[in-house]
C-alpha positions in Angstrom: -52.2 -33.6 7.8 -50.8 -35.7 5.0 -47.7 -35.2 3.7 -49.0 -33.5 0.5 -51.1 -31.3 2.4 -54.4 -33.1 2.2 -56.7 -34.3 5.1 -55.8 -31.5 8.1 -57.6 -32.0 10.6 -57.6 -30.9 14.3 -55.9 -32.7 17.3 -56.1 -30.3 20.2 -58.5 -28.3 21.4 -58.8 -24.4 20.4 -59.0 -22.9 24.0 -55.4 -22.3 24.1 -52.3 -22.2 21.7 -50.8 -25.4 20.8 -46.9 -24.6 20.2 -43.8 -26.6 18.7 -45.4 -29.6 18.0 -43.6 -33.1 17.1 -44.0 -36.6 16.6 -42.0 -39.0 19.4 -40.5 -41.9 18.4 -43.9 -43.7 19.3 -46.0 -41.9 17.2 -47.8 -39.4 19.7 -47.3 -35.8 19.3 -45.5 -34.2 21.9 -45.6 -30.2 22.1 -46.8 -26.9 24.5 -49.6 -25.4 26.0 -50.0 -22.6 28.4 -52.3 -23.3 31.5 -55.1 -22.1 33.3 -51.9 -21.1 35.9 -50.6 -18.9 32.9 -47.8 -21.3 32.9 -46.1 -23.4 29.8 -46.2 -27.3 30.3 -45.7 -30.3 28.1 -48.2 -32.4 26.4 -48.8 -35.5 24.5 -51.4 -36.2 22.6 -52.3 -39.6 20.0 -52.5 -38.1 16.2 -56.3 -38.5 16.6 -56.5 -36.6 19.4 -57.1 -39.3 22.0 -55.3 -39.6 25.0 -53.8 -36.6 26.3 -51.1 -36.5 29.1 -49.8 -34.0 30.8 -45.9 -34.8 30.9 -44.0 -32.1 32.4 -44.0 -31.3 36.6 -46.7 -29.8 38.3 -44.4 -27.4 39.9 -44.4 -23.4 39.3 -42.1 -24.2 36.7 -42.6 -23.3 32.7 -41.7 -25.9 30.4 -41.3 -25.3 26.4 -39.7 -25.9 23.3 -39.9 -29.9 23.9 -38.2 -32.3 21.8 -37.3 -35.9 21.3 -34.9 -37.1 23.4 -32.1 -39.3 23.6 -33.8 -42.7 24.0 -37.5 -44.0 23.6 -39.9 -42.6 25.8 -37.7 -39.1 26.6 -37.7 -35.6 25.7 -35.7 -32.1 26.4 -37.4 -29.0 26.6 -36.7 -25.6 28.0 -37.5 -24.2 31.3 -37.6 -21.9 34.2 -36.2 -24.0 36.9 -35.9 -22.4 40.1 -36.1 -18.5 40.4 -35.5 -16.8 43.0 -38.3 -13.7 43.7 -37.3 -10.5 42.5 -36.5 -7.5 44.9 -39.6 -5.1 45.0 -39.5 -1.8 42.8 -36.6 -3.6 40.4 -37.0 -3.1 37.1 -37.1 -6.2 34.9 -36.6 -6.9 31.7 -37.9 -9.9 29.7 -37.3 -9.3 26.2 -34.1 -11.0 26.7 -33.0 -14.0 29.0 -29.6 -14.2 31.1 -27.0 -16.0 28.4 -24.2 -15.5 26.4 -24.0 -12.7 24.0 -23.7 -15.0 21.1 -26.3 -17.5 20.0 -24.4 -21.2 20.4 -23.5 -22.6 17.5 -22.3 -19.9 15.7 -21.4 -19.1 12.9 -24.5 -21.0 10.6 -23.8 -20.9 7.5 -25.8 -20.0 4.5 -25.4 -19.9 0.5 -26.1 -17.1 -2.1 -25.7 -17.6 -5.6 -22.2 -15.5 -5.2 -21.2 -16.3 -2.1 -21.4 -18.2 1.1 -22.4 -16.3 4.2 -22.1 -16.5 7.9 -24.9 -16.2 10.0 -24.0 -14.2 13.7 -27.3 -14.1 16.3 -26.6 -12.3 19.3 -28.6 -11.5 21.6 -28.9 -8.0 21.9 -31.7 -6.0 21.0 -30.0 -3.7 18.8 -26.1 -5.0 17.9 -24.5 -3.6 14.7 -21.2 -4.8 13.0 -18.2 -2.6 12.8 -17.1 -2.7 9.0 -13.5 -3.0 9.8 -13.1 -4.9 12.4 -14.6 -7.9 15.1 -16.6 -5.3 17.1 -20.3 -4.3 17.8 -22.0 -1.6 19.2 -25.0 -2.5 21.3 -26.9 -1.0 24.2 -27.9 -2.7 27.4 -31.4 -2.8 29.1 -32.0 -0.4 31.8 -34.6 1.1 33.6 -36.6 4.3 32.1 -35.4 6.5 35.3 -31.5 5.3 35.1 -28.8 6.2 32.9 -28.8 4.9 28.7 -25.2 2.9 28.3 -23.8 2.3 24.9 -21.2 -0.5 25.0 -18.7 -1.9 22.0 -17.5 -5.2 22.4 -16.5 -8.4 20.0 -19.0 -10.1 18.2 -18.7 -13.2 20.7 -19.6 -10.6 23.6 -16.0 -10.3 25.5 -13.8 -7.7 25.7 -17.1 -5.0 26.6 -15.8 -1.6 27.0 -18.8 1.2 28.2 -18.2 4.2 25.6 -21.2 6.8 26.6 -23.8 7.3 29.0 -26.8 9.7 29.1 -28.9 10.6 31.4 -31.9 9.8 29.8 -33.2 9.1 26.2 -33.3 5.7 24.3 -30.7 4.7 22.2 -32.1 3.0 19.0 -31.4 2.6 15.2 -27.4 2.7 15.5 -25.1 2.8 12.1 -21.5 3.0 11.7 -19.8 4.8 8.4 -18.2 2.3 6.3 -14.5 3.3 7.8 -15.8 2.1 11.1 -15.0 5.5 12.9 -18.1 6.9 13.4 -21.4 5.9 14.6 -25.2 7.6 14.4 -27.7 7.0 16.8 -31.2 8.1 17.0 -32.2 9.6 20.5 -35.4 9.3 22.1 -38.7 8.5 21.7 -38.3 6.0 18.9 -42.0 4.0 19.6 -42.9 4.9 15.7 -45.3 5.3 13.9 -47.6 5.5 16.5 -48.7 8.9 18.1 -45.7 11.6 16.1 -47.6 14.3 17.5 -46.4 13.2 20.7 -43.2 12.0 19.8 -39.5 13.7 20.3 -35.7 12.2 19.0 -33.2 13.2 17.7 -30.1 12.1 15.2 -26.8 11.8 17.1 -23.3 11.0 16.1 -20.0 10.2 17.5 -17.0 8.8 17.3 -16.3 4.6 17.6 -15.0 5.5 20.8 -17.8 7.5 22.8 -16.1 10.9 22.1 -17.6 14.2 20.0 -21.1 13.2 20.1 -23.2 15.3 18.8 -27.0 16.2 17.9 -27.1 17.0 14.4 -30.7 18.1 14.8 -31.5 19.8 18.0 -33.4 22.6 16.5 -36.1 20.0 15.0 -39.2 19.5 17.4 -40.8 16.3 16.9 -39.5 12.9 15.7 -36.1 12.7 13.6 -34.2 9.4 13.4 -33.3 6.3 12.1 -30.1 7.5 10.3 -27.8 5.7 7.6 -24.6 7.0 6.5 -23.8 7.4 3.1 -20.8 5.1 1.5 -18.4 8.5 1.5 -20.0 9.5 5.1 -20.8 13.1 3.4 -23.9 12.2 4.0 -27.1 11.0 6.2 -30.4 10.2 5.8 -33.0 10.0 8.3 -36.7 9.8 9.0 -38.4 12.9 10.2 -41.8 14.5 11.0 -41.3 17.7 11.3 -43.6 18.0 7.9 -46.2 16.6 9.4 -45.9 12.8 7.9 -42.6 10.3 8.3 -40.5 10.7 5.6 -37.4 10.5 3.9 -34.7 13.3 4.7 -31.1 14.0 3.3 -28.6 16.5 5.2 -24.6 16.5 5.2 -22.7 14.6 8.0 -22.7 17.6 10.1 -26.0 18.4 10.6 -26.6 21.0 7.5 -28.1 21.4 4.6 -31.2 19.2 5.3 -33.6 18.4 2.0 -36.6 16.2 1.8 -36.7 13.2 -0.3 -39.9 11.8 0.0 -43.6 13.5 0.1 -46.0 11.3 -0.3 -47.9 11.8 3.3 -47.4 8.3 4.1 -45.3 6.9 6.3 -41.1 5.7 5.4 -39.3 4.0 8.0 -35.8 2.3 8.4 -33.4 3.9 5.4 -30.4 2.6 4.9 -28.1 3.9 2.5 -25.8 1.9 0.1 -22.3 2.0 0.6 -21.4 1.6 -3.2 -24.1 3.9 -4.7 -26.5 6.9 -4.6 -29.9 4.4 -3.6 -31.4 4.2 -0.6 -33.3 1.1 1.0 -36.8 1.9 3.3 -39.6 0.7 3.9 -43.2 2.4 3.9 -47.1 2.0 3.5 -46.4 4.7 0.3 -49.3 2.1 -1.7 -51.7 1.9 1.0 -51.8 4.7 3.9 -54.1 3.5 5.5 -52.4 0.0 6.6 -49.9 -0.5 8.9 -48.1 -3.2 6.6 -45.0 -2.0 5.5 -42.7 -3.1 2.1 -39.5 -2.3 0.9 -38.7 -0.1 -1.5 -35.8 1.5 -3.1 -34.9 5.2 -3.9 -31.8 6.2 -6.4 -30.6 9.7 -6.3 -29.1 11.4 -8.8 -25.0 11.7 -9.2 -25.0 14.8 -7.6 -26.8 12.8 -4.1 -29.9 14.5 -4.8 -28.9 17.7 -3.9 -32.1 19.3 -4.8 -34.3 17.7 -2.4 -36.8 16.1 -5.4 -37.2 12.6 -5.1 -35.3 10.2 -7.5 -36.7 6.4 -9.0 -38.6 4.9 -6.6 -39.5 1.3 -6.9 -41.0 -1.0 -4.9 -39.3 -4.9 -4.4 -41.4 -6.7 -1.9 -45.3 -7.7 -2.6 -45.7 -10.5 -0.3 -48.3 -10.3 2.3 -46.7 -9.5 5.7 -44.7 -7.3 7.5 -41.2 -6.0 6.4 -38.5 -3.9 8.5 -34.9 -3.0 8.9 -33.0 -2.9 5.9 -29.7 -3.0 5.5 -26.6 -3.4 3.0 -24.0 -5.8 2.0 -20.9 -4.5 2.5 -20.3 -4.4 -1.5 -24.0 -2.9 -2.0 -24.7 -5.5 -4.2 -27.8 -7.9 -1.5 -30.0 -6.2 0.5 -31.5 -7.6 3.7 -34.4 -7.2 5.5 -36.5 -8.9 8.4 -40.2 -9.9 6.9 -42.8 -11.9 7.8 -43.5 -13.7 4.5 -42.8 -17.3 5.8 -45.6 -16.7 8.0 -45.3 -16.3 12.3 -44.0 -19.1 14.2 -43.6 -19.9 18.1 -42.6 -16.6 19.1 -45.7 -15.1 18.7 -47.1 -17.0 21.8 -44.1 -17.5 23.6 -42.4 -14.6 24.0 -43.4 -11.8 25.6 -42.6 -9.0 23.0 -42.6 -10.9 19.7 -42.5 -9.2 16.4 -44.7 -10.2 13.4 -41.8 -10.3 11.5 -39.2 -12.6 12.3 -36.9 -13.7 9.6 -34.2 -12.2 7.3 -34.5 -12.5 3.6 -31.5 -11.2 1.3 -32.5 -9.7 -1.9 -30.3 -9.2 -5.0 -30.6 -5.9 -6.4 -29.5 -6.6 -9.8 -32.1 -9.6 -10.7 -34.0 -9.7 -8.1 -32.9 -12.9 -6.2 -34.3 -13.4 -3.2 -32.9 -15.9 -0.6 -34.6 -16.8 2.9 -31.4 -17.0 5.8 -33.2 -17.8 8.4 -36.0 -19.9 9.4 -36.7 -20.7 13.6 -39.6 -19.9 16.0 -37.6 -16.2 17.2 -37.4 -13.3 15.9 -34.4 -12.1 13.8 -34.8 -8.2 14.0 -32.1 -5.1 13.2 -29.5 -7.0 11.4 -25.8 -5.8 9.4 -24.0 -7.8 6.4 -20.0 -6.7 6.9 -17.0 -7.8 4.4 -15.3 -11.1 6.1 -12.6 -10.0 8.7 -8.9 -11.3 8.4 -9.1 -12.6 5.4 -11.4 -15.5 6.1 
């Protein structure tokens, strides 16, 4: 298309997905395709859609990503290169890719209207900041039949120490208090919100070092999890569907005194509690129950947290079209963040072979409003945490 947006028009063919496209220093288009041997090779193409060549190998190899390269006529892309077969009856994993824990190039950094942030991908499925110190808590992949491992390690991956192991379950939807010394965990069955009839987790929590854990809801059939402390760790609240619907609960850090805070028979997901104030951040389908779109919203309780279980202020912040998840706090409760899909999919959805819809982390200002996009790349940025900066930096 032109530059202003005018004239699109169609330069490869719509029998297959035509990925991270650019133009080469020549003026053809290089970019992506999958084959009729389900495998990604490189392709160039003139803009009018003349003339396409096939540049990558013709090997069992996948090739993606491509971009210009170094001198005229050259380009880098990704690949498989050689791999070795895997033994039969392994499990496998490919969510994730061998590397290092941290994404290269980190930190990237990005600008609020306060402050200047820095941006940490690693590349765990769920990793979640310590607020005092340079540590995460993240789980490895395993087979459903072997033992769940929670690790702790530094934010660059080294220095991993193993702090629990169970025999079965799924560890998901981790949170530290804002002391750093404890952590809740959901355990379980966490694919939500599909099938809660059939579902069955619990909220754990332990201390930073593996130690005490403890179910703070094992008399609860059916789902419960995705639990936040509050900024005094007096409190947690959780997701649960033991009413029938998933919705907002509210119990003490020990397991009692559990109060509903949401009934509205649709379905609330991901609450995170603010570390400054009585509000909650979630998401839900609250204005239309029938879609599986989600927005954010937030809840403020009254000074006393709430205490009698009827729902405070609720007001919703998001009203893009596209998907929203994971919210979480700055450390001073003053941004939120959340992953969304209002800048639209990218590559990922093609390429990879569990991608999310929504892929990229937006920080909203709860006091006016301001909302700033952090990141913008064809992956997905999922379950993310905004700590205070560590030694003074």
């Amino acid at each position: 298309m032109n530059a202003d947006g005018s004239n699109q028009r169609a330069v490869t063919a719509l029998e297959t997905a035509a990925v991270s496209p650019e133009f080469l220093s020549d003026g053809r288009i290089i970019y992506a395709r999958k084959n009729k041997q389900n495998r990604e090779e490189i392709v160039t193409v003139n803009p009018d859609g003349s003339g396409a060549r096939i540049e990558s190998d013709d090997s069992d190899n996948s090739y993606w990503g491509p971009t210009r390269g170094p001198s005229q006529g050259s380009f880098v892309a990704y690949g498989t290169g050689p791999v070795a077969p895997e033994p039969p009856g392994e499990y496998h994993r490919t969510f994730l890719s061998n590397g290092p824990a941290l994404v290269a190039g980190a930190p990237f950094k990005r600008k609020l209207p306060d402050r200047e942030v820095e941006l940490y991908p690693i590349r765990y499925f769920v990793a979640i900041l310590n607020p005092r110190a340079d540590l995460i808590i993240h789980t490895e992949p395993s087979a459903p039949s072997k033992p769940v491992e929670l690790y702790t390690s530094r934010i660059d991956g080294s220095q991993q120490h193993k702090i629990l192991e169970l025999a079965q379950g799924v560890f998901s939807a981790m949170n530290w208090s804002k002391d750093g010394q404890w952590v809740l965990f959901t355990r379980g069955h966490t694919d939500i919100p599909l099938r809660i009839d059939k579902m069955e987790a619990d909220v754990w929590k332990m201390r930073a070092d593996g130690s005490g854990a403890q179910n703070l809801t094992p008399d609860s059939p059916g789902f419960d999890g995705y639990p936040s402390f509050s900024g005094d760790g007096k409190q947690v609240v959780f997701v649960s569907g033991r009413d029938g619907s998933l919705e907002l609960y509210l119990m003490n850090a020990d397991g009692t005194k559990v109060r509903r805070l949401t009934n509205d028979h649709a379905i609330d997901l991901f609450p995170s509690f603010s570390p400054t104030s009585n509000q909650i951040a979630f998401v839900s389908n609250r204005d239309n129950p029938k879609s599986q779109i989600f927005d954010v919203y937030l809840l403020d309780l009254d000074a006393k947290g709430d205490a009698s279980g009827v729902p405070g202020k609720i007001r919703r912040i998001t009203h893009d079209e596209g998907q929203h998840g994971h919210t979480h706090y700055s450390y001073d409760g003053k941004w939120l963040i959340f992953a969304s899909e209002a800048g639209g999919i990218s590559d990922e959805h093609p390429l990879a072979p569990a991608a999310q819809l929504y892929g990229e982390l937006y920080a909203y200002r709860i006091s006016d409003g301001t909302t700033v996009r952090l990141t913008d790349n064809k992956w997905e940025e999922g379950v993310a945490s905004w700590e205070a900066p560590l030694s003074g930096k």
